[in-house]
C-alpha positions as CSV (number, residue, x, y, z in Angstrom):
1,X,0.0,0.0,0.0
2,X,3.1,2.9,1.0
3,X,4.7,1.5,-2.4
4,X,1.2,2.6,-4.3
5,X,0.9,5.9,-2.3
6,X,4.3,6.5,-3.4
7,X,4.1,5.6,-6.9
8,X,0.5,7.4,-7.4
9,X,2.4,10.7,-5.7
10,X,5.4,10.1,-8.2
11,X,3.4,10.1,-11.5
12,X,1.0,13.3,-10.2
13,X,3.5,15.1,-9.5
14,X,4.9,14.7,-13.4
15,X,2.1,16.8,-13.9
16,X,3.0,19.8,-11.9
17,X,6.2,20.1,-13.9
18,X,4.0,20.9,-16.8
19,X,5.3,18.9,-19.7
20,X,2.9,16.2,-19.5
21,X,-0.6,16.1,-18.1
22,X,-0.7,12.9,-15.6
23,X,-3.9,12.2,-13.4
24,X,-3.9,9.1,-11.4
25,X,-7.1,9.0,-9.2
26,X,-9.2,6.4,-7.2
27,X,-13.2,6.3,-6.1
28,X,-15.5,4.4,-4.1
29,X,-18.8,4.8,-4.5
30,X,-21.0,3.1,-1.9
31,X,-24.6,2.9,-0.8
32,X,-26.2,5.4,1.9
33,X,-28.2,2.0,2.8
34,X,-24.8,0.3,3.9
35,X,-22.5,3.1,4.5
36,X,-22.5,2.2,8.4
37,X,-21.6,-1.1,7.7
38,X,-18.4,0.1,5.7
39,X,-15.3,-0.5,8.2
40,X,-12.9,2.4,9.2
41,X,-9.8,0.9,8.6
42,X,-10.4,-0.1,4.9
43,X,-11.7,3.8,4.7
44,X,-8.8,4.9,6.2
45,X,-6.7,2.8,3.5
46,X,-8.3,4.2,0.5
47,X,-8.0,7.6,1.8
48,X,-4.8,7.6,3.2
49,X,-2.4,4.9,0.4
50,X,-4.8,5.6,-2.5
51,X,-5.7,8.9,-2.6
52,X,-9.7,7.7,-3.2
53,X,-12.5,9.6,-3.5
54,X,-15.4,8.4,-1.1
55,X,-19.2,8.9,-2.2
56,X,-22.3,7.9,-0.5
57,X,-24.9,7.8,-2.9
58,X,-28.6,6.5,-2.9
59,X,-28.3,3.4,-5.2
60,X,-31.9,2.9,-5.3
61,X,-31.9,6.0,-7.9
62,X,-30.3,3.6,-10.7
63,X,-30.0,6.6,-13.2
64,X,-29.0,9.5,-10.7
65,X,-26.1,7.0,-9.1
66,X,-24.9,6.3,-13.0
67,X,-24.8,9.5,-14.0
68,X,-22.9,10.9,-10.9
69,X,-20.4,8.1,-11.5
70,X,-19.8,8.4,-15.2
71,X,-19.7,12.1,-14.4
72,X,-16.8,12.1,-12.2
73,X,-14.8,9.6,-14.5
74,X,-15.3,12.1,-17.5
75,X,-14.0,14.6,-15.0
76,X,-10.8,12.7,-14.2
77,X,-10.4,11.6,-18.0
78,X,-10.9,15.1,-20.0
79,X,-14.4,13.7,-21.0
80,X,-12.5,10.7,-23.3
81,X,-14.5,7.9,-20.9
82,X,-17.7,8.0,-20.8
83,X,-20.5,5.9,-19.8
84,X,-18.2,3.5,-17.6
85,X,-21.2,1.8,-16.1
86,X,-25.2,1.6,-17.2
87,X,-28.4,1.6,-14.5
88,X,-28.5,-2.2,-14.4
89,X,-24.8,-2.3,-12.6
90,X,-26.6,0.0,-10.0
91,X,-29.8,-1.7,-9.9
92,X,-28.3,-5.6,-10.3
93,X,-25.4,-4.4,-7.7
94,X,-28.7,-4.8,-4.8
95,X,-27.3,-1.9,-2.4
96,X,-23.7,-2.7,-3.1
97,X,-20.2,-0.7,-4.0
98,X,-18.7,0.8,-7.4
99,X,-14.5,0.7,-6.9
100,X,-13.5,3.2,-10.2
101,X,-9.6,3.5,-11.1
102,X,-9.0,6.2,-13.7
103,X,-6.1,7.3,-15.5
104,X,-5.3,10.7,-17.8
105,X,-2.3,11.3,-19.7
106,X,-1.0,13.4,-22.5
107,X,2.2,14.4,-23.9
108,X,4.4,15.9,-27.0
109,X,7.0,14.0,-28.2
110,X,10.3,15.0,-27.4
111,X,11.2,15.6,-31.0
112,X,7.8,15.5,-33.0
113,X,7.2,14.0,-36.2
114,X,7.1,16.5,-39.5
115,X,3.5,16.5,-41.0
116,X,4.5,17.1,-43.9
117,X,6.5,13.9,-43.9
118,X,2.6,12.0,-43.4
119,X,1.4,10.0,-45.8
120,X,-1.3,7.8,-46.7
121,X,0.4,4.1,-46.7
122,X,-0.3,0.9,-45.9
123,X,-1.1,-1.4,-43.0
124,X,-0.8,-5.2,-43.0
125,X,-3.1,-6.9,-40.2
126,X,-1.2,-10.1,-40.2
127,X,2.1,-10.4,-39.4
128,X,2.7,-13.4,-41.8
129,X,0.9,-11.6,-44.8
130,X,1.9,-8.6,-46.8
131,X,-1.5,-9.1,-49.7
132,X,-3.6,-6.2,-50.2
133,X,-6.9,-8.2,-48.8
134,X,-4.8,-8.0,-45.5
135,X,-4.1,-4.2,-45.3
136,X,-6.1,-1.2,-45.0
137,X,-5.0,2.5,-45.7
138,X,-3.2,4.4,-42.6
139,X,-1.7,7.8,-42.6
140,X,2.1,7.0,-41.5
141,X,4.2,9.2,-39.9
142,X,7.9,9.1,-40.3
143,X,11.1,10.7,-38.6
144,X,14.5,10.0,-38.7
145,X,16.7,10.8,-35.7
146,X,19.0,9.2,-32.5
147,X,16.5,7.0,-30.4
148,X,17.0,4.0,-27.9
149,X,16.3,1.2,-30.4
150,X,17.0,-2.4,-30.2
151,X,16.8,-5.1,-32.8
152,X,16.4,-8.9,-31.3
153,X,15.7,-11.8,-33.6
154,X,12.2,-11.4,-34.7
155,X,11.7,-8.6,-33.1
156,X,12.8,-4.7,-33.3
157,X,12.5,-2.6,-30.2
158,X,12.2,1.4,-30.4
159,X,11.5,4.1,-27.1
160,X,9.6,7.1,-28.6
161,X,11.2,9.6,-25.6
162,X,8.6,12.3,-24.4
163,X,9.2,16.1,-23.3
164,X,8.9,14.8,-19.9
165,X,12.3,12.7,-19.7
166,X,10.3,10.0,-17.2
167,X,8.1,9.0,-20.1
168,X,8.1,7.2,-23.3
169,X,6.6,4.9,-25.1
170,X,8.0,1.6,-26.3
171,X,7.0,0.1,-29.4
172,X,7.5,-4.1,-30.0
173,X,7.6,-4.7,-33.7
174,X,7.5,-8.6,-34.2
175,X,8.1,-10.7,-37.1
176,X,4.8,-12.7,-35.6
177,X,2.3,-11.0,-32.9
178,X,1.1,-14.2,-31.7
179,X,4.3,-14.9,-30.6
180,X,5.1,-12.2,-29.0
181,X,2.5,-11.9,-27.0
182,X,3.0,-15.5,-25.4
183,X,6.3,-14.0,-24.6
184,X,5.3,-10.9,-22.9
185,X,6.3,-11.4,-19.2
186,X,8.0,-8.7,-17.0
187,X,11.3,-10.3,-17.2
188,X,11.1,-10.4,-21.0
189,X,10.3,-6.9,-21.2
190,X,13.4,-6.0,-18.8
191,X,15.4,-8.4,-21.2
192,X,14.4,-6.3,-23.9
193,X,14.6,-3.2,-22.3
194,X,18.4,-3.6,-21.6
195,X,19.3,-4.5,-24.9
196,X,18.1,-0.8,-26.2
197,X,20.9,1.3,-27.1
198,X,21.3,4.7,-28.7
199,X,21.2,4.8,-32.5
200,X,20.1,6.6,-35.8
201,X,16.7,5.3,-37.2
202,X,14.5,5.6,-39.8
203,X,10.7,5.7,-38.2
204,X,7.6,4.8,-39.7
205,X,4.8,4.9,-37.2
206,X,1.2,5.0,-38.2
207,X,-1.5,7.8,-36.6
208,X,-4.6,6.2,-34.9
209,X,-6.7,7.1,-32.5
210,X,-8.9,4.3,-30.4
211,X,-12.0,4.1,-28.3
212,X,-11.9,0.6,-26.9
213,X,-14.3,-1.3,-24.3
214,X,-12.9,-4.4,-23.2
215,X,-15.8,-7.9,-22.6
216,X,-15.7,-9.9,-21.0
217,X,-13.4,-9.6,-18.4
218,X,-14.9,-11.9,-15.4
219,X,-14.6,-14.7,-17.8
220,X,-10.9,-13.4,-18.5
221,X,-10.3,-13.9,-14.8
222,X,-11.7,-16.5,-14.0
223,X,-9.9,-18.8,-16.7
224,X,-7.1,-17.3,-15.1
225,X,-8.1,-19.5,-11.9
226,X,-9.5,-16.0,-9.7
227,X,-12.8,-17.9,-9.1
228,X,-14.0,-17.2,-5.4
229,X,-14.5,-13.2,-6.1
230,X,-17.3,-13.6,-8.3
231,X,-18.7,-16.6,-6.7
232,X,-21.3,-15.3,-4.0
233,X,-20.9,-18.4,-1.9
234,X,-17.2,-18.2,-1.5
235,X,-16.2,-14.9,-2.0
236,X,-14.6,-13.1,1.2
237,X,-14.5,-9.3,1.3
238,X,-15.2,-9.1,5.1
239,X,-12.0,-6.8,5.3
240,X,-14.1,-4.1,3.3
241,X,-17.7,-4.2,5.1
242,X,-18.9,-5.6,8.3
243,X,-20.4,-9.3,7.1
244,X,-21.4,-9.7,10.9
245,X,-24.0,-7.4,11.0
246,X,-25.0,-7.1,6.8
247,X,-25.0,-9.9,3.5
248,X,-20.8,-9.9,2.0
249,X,-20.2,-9.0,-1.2
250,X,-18.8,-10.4,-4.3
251,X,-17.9,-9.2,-7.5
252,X,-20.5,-8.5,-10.2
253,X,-18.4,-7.2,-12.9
254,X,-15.8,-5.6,-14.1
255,X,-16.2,-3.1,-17.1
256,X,-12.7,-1.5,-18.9
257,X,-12.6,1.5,-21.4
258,X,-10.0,3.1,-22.5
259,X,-8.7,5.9,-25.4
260,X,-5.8,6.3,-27.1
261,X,-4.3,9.0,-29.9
262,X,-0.7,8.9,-31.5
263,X,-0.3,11.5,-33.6
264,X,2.8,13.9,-34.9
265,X,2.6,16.0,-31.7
266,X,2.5,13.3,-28.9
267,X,0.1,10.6,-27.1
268,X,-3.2,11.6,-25.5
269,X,-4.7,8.5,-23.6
270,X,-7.2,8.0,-21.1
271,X,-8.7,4.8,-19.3
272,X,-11.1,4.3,-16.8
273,X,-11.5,0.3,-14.7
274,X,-15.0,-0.4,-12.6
275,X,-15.1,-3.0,-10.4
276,X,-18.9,-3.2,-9.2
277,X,-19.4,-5.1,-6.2
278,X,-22.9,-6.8,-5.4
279,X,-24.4,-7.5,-2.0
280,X,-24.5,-11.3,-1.5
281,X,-28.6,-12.9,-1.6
282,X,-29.3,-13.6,2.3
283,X,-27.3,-16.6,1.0
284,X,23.0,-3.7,-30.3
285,X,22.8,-0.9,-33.3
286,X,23.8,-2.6,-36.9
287,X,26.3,-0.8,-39.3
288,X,23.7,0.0,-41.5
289,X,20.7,2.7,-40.5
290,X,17.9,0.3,-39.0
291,X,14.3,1.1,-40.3
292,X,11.4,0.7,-37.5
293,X,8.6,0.6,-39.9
294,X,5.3,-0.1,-38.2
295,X,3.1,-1.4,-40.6
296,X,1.8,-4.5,-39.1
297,X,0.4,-5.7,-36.1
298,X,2.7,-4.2,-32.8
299,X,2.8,-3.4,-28.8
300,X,2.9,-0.4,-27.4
301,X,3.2,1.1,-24.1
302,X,3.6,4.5,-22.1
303,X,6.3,3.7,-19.1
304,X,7.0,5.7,-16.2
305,X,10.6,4.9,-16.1
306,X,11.9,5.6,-13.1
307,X,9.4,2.7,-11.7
308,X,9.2,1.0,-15.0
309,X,5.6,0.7,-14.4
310,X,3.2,0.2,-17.6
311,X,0.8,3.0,-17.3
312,X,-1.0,1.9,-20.7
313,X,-0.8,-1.3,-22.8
314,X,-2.1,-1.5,-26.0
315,X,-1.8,-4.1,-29.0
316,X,-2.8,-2.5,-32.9
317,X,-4.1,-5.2,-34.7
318,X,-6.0,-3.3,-36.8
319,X,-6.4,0.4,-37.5
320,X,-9.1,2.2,-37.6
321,X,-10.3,3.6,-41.1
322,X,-8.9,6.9,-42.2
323,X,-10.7,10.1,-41.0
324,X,-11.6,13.0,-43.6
């Protein structure tokens, strides 16, 4: 808990410095009906390591809860999530609690790609095909400069740096996504990460710009083996609410947006995570200048450095279509 207190300080903070906008921000949202029955200490814990938000609201006013949710995450997100949860989480969640992480970030590059260098090009959706039924039209971007860049068999690494020197994103290129996405554990990553070095490249990055919801991610979990949470039988959360004197809870769902823009300026991204809780039933460089051109699927993701922590994950399969 002091390690998330410390790194939730860390990355607001970034923001006072005023080269990036960073908002890290936690809420609870609970029911007047049960707010008693809420214990201190867990309070205390959001309040004091998390830096959460606490709400009573009257959950029996589906709508009015909703809106006063999804009105705080547009808040904390520059109005890029919206509509994080619908009436029936209120109304199914039978007196219960909404848990909301949300996350805002935006940021220039620290040397910005040339507009007039765009161009309407090609993407490839598969990494193992290069026909035209696999592509679609994308505007790509291209630079050439000095950037941390890394080229591993099947796989090129790149860092785009930001203005603010303890961000950037980093960009996996494979010869086969599949692949590399079986391979994606931390000490992977770190693998990779050490093998960057400084060196001249030629860039070709694609603009996009994302609105994503995520489904289904109970089932996600739960194949995963995290079964007793969502179970009302077995689920424990008596370290949140007094089970003694009021029915437990379990988890209902779990609902995930999340927005993303790369363009020749910088990154703006937002996400927002609900977890709504229901009241339980009474039951190395080559000679050569390396070319980092992303035109099939790749990974990408916005690092806080100094922590190495992933602040956003994403995987571009597939662009969206080109907008006039």
């Amino acid at each position: 808990h002091k390690a998330y207190l410390s790194l939730q300080q860390s990355l607001n903070a970034l923001g006072e410095k005023g080269k990036a906008e960073l908002n890290v921000a936690n809420a609870l949202f609970g029911s007047t009906t049960n707010e008693k029955f809420i214990r201190n200490d867990y309070l205390n814990l959001l309040r004091e390591s998390y830096l959460s938000d606490l709400y009573s609201l009257d959950f029996s006013d589906f709508s009015g809860t909703a809106k006063f949710i999804n009105t705080w995450v547009e808040g904390k997100t520059k109005d890029r999530i919206k509509n994080l949860v619908t009436e029936d989480h209120i109304r199914d969640s039978n007196e219960g609690i909404v848990l909301v992480n949300a996350i805002y970030f935006k940021g220039n590059w620290l040397t910005q790609f040339d507009p007039n260098l765009t161009r309407e090009d090609r993407f490839y959706t598969s990494s193992r095909s290069r026909s035209a039924s696999d592509s679609r039209p994308v505007m790509m971007m291209h630079s050439r400069g000095d950037y941390r860049y890394a080229e591993l068999p099947g796989l090129q690494v790149l860092e785009l740096p930001y203005e603010e020197e303890e961000l950037s994103m980093l960009v996996l290129l494979p010869d086969d996504i599949d692949a590399l996405v079986k391979d994606l554990t931390p000490a992977n990553l770190s693998a990779w990460q050490r093998k960057l070095g400084m060196s001249q490249v030629k860039v070709f990055m694609p603009k996009f710009k994302l609105d994503i919801s995520l489904e289904g991610i109970v089932e996600i979990l739960k194949g995963m083996g995290m079964q007793d949470a969502f179970n009302s039988n077995t689920a424990d959360f008596s370290g949140i609410r007094d089970e003694e004197k009021v029915p437990g809870l379990f988890i209902m769902d779990i609902v995930h947006k999340a927005f993303v823009e790369v363009n020749e300026e910088g990154t703006e991204a937002a996400a927002a995570t609900g977890v709504v809780m229901a009241t339980k039933a009474a039951s190395g460089p080559t000679p050569q200048i390396p070319v980092f051109r992303a035109d099939k699927p790749f990974i990408y993701m916005i690092l806080h450095k100094p922590s190495n922590t992933l602040l956003f994950l994403g995987k571009l399969n597939q662009p969206p279509q080109i907008q006039d």
